[in-house]
N, C-alpha and C positions, 0 to 999 in steps of 0.2 A: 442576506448577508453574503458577504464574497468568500474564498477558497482563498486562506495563504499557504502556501508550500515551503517548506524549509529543507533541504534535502544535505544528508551528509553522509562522506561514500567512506570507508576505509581506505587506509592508506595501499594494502595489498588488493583493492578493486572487490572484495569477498561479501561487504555487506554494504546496503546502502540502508542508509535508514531516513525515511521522507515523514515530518512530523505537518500534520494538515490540523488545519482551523479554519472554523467557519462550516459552510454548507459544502455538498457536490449535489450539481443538478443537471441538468443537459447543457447546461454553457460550460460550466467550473469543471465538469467533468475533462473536457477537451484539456485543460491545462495539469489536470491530472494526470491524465496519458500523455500527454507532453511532457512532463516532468517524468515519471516514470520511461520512455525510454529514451530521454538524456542521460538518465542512470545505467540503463544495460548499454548505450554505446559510450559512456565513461568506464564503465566496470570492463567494459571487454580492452581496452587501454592498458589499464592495470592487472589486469588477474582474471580469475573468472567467477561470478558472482555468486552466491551459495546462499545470501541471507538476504530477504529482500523486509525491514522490517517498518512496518505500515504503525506510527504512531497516531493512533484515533482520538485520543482523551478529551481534545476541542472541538472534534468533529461533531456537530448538532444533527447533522443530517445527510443523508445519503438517499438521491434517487434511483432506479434502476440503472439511470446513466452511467453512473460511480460503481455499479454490482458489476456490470459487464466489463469496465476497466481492470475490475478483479479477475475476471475471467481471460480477457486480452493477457495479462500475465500469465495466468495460467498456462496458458496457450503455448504463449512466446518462449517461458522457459520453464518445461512442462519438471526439471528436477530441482525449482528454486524451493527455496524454503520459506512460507511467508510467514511469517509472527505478525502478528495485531495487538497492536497494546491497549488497554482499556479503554473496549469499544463503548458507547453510550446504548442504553438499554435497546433504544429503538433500530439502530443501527446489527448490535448483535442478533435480533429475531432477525431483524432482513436476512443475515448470512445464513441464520438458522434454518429458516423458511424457503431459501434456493437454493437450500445443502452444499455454500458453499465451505461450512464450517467443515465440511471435509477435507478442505483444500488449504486451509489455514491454519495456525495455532495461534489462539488464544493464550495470553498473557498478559500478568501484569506490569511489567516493568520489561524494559530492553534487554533482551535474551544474550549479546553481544556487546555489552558497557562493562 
């Protein structure tokens, strides 16, 4: 299955919220981090970014590909704030499992609507 992306940034540049369906695997991944920092170099245009929030709920799957695009954020804006909205069971152990649930919050619904 393919990776659709839907990305929508606030008006003051503060939060982007990217709603994904489908898979991430070593290809989809690429359009992932693509997508994501067309976001941080749109948010730095308007404002300065503060909520980066990752809607999971169609996401089936996620390879290490897609964990390490987690960390590429990380990385890149090491005070964002990520929310994850209702990851899929198998999805949540992966973050679990490479501690990146440290790095993210878990939610159910858009922290930011």
């Amino acid at each position: 299955m393919a990776l659709s992306i839907t990305t929508k940034m606030s008006q003051d540049g503060k939060v982007a919220t990217l709603d994904l369906v489908g898979e991430i695997d070593s290809l989809t991944a690429r359009e992932f981090k693509k997508e994501l920092e067309a976001a941080f170099v749109e948010s730095e245009k308007l404002g300065t970014l503060k909520y980066l929030v990752l809607n999971l709920e169609g996401l089936e799957f996620m390879s290490s590909a897609g964990l390490r695009v987690f960390i590429f954020a990380n990385q890149t804006k090491p005070d964002l704030n990520i929310h994850v909205i209702k990851p899929q069971e198998a999805i949540l152990d992966a973050l679990e499992k490479t501690g990146l649930m440290h790095s993210v919050k878990i939610v159910s619904e858009n922290p930011e609507s």
